[in-house]
N, CA, C and O atoms as a printed pandas DataFrame, in Angstrom:
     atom_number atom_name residue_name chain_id  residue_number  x_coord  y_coord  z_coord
0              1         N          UNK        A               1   -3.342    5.122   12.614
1              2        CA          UNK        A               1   -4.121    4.805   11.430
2              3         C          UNK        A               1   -3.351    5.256   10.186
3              4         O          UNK        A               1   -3.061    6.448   10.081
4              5         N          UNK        A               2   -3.088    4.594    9.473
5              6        CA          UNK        A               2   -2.891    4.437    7.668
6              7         C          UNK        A               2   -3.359    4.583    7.167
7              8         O          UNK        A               2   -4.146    3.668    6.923
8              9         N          UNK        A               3   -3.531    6.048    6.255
9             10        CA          UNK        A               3   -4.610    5.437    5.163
10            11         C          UNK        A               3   -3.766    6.069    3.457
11            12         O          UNK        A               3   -3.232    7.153    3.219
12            13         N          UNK        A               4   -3.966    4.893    2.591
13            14        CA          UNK        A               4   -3.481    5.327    1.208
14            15         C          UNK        A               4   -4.785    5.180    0.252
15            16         O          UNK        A               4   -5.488    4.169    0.247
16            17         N          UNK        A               5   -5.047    6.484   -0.669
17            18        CA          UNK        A               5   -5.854    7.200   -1.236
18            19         C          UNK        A               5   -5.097    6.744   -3.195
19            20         O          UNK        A               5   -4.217    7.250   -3.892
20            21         N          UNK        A               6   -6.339    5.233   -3.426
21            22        CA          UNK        A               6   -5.773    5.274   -4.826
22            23         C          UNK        A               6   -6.738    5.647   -6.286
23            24         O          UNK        A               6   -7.938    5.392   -6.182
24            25         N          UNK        A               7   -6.538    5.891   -6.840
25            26        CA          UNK        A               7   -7.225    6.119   -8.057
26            27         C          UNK        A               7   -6.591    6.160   -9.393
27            28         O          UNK        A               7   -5.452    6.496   -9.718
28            29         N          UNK        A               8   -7.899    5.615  -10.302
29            30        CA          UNK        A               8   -7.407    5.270  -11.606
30            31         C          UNK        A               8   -7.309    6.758  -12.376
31            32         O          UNK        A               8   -7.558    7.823  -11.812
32            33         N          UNK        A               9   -6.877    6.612  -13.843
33            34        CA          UNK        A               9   -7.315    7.950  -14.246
34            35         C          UNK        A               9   -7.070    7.692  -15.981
35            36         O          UNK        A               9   -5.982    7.392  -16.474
36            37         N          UNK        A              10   -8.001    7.835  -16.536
37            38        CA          UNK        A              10   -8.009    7.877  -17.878
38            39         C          UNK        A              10   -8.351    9.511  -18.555
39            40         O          UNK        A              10   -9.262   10.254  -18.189
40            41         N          UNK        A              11   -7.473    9.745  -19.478
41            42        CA          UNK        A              11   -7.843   11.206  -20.327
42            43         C          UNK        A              11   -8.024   12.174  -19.400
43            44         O          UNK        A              11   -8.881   13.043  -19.554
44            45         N          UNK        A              12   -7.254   12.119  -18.372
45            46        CA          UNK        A              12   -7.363   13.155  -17.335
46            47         C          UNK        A              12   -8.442   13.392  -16.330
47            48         O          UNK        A              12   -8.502   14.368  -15.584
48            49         N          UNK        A              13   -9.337   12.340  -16.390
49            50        CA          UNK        A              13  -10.814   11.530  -15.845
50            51         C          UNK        A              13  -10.563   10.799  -14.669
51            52         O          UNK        A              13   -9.966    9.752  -14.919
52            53         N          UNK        A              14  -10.829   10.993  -13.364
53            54        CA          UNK        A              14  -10.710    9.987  -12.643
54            55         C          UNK        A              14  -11.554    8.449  -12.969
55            56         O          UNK        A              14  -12.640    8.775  -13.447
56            57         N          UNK        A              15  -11.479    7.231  -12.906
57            58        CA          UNK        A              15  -12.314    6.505  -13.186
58            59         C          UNK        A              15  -12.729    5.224  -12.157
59            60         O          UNK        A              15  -13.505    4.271  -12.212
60            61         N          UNK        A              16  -11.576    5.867  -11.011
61            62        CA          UNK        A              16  -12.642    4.984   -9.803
62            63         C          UNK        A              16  -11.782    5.327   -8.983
63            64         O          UNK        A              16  -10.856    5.957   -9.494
64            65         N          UNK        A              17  -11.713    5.159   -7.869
65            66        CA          UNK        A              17  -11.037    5.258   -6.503
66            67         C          UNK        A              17  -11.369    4.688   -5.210
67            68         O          UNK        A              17  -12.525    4.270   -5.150
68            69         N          UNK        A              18  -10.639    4.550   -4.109
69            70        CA          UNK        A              18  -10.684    3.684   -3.282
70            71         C          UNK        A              18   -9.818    4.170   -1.980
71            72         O          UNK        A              18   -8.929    4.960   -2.296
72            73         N          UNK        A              19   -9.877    3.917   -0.816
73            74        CA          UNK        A              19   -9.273    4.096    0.211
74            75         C          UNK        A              19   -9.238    3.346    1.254
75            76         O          UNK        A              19  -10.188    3.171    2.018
76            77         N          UNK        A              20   -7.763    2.685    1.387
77            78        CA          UNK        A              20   -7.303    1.850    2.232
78            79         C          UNK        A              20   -6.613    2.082    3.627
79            80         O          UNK        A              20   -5.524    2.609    3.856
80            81         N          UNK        A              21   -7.623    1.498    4.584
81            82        CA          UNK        A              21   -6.973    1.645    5.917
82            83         C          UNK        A              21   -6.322    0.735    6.464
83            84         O          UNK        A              21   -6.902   -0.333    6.658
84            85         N          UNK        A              22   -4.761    0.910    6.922
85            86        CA          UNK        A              22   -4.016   -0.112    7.584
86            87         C          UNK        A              22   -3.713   -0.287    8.583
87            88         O          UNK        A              22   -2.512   -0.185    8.833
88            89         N          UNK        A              23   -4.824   -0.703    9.843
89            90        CA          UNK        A              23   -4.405   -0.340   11.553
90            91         C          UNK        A              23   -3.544   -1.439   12.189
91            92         O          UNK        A              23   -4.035   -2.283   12.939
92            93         N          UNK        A              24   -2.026   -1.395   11.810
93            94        CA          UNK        A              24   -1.489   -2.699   12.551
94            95         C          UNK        A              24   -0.259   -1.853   13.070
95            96         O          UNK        A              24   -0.083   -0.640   12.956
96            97         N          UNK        A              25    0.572   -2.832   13.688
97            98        CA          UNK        A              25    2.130   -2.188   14.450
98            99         C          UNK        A              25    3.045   -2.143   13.075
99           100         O          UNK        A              25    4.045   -1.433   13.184
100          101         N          UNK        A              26    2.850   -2.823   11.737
101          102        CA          UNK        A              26    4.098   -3.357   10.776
102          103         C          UNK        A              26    4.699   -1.692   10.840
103          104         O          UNK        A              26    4.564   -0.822   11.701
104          105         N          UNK        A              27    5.372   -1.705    9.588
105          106        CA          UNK        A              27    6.753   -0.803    9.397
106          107         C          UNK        A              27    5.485    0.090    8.524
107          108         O          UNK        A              27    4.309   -0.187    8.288
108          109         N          UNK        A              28    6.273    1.173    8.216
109          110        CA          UNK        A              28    5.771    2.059    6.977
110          111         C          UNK        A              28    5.415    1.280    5.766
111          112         O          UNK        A              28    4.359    1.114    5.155
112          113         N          UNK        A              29    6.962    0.739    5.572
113          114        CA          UNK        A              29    6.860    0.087    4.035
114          115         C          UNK        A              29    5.942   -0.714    4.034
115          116         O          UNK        A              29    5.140   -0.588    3.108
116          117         N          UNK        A              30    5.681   -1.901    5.108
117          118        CA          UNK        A              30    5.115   -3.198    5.141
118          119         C          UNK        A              30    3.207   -2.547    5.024
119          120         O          UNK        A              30    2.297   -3.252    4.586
120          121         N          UNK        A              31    3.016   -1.035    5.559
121          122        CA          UNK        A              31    1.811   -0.916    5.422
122          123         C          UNK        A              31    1.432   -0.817    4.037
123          124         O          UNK        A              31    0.429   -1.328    3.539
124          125         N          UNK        A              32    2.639    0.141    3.223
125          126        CA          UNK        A              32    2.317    0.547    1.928
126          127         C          UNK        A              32    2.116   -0.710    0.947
127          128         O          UNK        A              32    1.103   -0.883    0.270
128          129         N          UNK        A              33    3.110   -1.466    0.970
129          130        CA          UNK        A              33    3.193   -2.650    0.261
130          131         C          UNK        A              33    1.422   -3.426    0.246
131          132         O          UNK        A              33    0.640   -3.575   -0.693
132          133         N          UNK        A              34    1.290   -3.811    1.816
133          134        CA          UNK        A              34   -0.405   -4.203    2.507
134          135         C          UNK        A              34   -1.762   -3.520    1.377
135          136         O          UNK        A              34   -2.642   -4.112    0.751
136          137         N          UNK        A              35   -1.429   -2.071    1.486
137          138        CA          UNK        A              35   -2.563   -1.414    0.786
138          139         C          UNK        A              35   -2.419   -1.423   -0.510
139          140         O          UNK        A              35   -3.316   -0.927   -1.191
140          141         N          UNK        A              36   -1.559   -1.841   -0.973
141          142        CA          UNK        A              36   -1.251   -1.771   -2.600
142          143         C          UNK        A              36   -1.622   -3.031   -3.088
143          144         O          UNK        A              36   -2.326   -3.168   -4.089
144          145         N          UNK        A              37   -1.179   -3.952   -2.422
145          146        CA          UNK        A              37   -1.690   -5.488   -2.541
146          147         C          UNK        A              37   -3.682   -5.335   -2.135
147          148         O          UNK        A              37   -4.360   -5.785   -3.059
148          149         N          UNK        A              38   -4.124   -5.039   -1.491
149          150        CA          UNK        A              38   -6.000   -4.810   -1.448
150          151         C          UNK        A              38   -5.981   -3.708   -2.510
151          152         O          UNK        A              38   -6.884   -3.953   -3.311
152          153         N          UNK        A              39   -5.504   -2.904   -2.750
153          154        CA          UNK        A              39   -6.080   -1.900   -4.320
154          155         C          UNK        A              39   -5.966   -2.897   -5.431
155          156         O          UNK        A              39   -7.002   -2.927   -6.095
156          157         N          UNK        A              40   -4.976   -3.779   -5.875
157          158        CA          UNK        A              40   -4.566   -4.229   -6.835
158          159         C          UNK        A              40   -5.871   -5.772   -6.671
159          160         O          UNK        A              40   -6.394   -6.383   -7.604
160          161         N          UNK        A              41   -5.989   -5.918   -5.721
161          162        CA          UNK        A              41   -7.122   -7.326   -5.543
162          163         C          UNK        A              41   -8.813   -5.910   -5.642
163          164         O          UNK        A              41   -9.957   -6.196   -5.994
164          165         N          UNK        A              42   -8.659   -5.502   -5.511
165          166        CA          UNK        A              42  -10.309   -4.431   -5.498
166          167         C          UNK        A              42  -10.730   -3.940   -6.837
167          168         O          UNK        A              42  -11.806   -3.662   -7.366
168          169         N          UNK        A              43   -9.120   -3.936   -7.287
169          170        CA          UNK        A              43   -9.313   -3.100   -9.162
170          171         C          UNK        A              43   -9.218   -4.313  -10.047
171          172         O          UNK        A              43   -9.478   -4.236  -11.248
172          173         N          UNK        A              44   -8.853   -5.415   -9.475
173          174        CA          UNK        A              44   -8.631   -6.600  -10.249
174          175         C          UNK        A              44   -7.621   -6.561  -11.310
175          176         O          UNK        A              44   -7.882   -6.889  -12.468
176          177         N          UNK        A              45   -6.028   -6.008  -10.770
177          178        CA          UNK        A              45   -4.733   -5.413  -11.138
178          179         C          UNK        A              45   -3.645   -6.364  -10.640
179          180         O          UNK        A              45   -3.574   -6.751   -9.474
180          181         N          UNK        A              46   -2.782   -6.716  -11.644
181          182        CA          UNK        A              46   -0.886   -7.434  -11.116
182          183         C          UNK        A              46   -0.342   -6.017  -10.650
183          184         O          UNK        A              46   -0.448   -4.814  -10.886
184          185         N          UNK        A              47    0.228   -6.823   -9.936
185          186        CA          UNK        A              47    0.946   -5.144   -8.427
186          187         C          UNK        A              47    1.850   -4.776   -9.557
187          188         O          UNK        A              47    2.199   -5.405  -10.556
188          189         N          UNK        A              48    2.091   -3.746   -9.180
189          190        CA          UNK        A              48    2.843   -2.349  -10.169
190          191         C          UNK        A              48    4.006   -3.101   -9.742
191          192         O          UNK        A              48    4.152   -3.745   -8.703
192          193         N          UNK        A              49    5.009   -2.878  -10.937
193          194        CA          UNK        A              49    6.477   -2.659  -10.769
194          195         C          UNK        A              49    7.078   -1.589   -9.951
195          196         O          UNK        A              49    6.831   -0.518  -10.506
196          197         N          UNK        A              50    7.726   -1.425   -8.925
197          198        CA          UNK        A              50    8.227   -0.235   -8.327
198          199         C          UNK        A              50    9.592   -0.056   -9.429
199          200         O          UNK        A              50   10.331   -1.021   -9.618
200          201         N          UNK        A              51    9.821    1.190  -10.080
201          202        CA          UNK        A              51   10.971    1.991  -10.797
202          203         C          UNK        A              51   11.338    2.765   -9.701
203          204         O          UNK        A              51   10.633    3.131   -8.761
204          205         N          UNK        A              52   13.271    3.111  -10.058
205          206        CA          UNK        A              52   13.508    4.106   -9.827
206          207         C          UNK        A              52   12.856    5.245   -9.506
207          208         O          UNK        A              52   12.656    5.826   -8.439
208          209         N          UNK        A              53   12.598    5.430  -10.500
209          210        CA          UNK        A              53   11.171    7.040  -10.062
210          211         C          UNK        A              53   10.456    7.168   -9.871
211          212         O          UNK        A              53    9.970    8.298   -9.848
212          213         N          UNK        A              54    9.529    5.604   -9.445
213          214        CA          UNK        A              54    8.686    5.830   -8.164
214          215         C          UNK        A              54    9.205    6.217   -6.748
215          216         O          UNK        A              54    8.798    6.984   -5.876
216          217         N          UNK        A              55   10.125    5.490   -6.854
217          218        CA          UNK        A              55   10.342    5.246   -5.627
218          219         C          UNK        A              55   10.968    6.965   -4.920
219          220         O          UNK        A              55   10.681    7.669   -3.952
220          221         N          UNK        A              56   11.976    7.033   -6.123
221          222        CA          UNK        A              56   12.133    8.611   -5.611
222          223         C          UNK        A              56   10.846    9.971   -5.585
223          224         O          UNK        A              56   10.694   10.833   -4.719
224          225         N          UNK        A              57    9.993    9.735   -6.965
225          226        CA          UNK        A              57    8.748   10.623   -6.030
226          227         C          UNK        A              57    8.112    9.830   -5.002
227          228         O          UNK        A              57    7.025   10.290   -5.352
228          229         N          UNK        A              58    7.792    9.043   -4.033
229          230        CA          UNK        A              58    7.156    8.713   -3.557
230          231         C          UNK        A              58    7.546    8.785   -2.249
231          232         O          UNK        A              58    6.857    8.455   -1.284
232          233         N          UNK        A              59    9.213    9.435   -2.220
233          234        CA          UNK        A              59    9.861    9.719   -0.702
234          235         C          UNK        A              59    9.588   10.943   -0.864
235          236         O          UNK        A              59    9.282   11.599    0.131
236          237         N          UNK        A              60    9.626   11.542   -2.115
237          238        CA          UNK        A              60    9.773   13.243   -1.810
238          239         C          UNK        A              60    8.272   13.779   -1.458
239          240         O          UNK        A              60    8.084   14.533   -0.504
240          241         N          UNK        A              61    7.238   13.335   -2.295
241          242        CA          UNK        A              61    5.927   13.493   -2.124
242          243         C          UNK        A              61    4.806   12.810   -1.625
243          244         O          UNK        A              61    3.638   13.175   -1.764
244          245         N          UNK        A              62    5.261   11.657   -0.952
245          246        CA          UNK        A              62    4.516   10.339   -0.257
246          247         C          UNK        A              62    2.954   10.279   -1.594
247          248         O          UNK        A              62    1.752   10.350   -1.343
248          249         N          UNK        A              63    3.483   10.165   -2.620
249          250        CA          UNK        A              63    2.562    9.802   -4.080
250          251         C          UNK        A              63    3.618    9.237   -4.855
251          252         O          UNK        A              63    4.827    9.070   -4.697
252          253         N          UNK        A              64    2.575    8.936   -5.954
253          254        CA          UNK        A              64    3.472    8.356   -6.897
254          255         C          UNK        A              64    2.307    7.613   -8.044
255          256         O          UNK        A              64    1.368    6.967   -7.579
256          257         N          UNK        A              65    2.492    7.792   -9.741
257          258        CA          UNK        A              65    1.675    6.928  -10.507
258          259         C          UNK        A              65    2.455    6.127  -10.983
259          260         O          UNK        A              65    3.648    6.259  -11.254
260          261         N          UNK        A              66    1.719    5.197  -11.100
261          262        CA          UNK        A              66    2.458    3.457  -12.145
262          263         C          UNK        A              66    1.167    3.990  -13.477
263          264         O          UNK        A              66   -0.036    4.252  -13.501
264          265         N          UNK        A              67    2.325    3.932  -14.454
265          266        CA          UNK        A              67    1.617    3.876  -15.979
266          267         C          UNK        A              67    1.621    2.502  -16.631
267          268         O          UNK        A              67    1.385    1.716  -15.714
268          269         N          UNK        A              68    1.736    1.992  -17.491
269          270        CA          UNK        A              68    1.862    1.039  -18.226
270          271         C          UNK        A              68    3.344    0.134  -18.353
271          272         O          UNK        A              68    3.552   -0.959  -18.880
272          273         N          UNK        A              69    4.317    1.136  -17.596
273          274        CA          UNK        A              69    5.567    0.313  -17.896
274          275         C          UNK        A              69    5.545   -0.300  -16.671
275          276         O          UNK        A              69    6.237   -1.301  -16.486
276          277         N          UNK        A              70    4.695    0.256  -15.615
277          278        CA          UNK        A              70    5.266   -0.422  -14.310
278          279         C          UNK        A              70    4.148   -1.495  -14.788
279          280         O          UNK        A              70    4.079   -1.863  -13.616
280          281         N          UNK        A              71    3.278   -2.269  -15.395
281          282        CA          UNK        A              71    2.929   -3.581  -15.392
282          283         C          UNK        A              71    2.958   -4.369  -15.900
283          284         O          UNK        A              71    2.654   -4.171  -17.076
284          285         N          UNK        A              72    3.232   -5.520  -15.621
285          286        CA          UNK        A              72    2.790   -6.909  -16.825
286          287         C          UNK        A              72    1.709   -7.315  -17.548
287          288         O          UNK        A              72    2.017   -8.102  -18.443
288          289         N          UNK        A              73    0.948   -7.142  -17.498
289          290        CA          UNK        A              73   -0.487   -6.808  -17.991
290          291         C          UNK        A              73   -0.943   -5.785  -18.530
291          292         O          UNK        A              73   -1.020   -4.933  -17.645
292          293         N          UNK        A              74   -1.425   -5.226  -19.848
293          294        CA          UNK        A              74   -1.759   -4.513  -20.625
294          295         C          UNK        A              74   -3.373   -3.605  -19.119
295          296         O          UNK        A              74   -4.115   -4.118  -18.282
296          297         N          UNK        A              75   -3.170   -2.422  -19.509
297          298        CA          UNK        A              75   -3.667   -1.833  -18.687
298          299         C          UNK        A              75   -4.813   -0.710  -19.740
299          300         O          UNK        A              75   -4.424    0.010  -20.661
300          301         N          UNK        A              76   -6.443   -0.876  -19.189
301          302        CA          UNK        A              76   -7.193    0.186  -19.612
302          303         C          UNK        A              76   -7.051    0.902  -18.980
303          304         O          UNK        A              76   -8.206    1.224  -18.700
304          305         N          UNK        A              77   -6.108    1.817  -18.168
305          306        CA          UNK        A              77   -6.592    3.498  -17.904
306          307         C          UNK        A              77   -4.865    3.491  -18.303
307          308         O          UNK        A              77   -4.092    2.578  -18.593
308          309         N          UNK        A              78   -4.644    5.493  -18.109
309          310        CA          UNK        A              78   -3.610    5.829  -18.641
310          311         C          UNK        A              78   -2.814    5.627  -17.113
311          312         O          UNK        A              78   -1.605    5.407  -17.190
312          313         N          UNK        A              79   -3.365    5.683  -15.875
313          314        CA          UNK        A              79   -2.252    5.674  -14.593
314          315         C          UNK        A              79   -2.552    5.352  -13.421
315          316         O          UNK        A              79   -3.472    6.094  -13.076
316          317         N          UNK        A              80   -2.250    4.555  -12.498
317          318        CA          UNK        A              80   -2.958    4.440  -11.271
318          319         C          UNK        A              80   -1.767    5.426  -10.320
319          320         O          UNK        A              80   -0.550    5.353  -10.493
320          321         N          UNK        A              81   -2.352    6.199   -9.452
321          322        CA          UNK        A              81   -1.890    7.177   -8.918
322          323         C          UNK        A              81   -2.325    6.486   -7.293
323          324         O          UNK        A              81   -3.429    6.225   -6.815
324          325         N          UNK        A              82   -0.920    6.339   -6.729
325          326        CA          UNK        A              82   -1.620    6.851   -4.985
326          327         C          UNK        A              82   -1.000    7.731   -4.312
327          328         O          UNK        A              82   -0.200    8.611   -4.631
328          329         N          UNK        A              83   -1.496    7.372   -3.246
329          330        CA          UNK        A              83   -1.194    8.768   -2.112
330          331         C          UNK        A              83   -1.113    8.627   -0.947
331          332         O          UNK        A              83   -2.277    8.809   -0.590
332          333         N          UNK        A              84   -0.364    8.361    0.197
333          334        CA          UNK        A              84   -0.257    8.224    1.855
334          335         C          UNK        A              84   -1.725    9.609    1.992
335          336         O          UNK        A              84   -1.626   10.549    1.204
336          337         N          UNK        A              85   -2.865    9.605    2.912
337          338        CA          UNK        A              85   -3.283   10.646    2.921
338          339         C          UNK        A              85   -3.618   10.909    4.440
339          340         O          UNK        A              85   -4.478   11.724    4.774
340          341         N          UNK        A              86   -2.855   10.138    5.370
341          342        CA          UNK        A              86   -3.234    9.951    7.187
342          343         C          UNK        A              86   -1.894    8.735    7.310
343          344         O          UNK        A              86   -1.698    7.674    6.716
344          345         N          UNK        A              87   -1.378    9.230    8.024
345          346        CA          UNK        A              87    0.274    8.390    8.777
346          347         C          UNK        A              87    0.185    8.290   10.459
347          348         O          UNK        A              87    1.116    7.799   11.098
């Protein structure tokens, strides 16, 4: 079982959250990619840009937030933050 733990966060406020379970054989990545694609359809969000420095916190700390540069679309909260929280 998979599960990634996402939430919005404005002014230091959480402002919604959600948790996605991914029970299949795919790869790591292919799960993360899976649950990011259902957060981004649940929050009614264009999938984050992956940067450089996501990608490197997100090996060191299996987290990582997308702010405003990771999207194409003008964004109301200040960050969407997730989290691997069950592997």
């Amino acid at each position: 079982m998979f599960r990634l733990w996402a939430k919005e966060f404005k002014d230091n406020r959480m402002l919604r959250d959600t948790v996605i379970e991914v029970d299949n054989d795919d790869t790591r990545t292919h799960k993360i990619f899976h649950a990011i694609d259902e957060v981004c359809h649940e929050f009614d969000l264009s999938n984050p840009i992956w940067l450089d420095s996501n990608i490197d916190e997100f090996k060191r700390h299996a987290k990582t937030r997308f702010h405003q540069d990771n999207f194409v679309d003008s964004i109301e909260f200040d960050y969407l933050e997730i989290h691997i929280i069950e592997e």
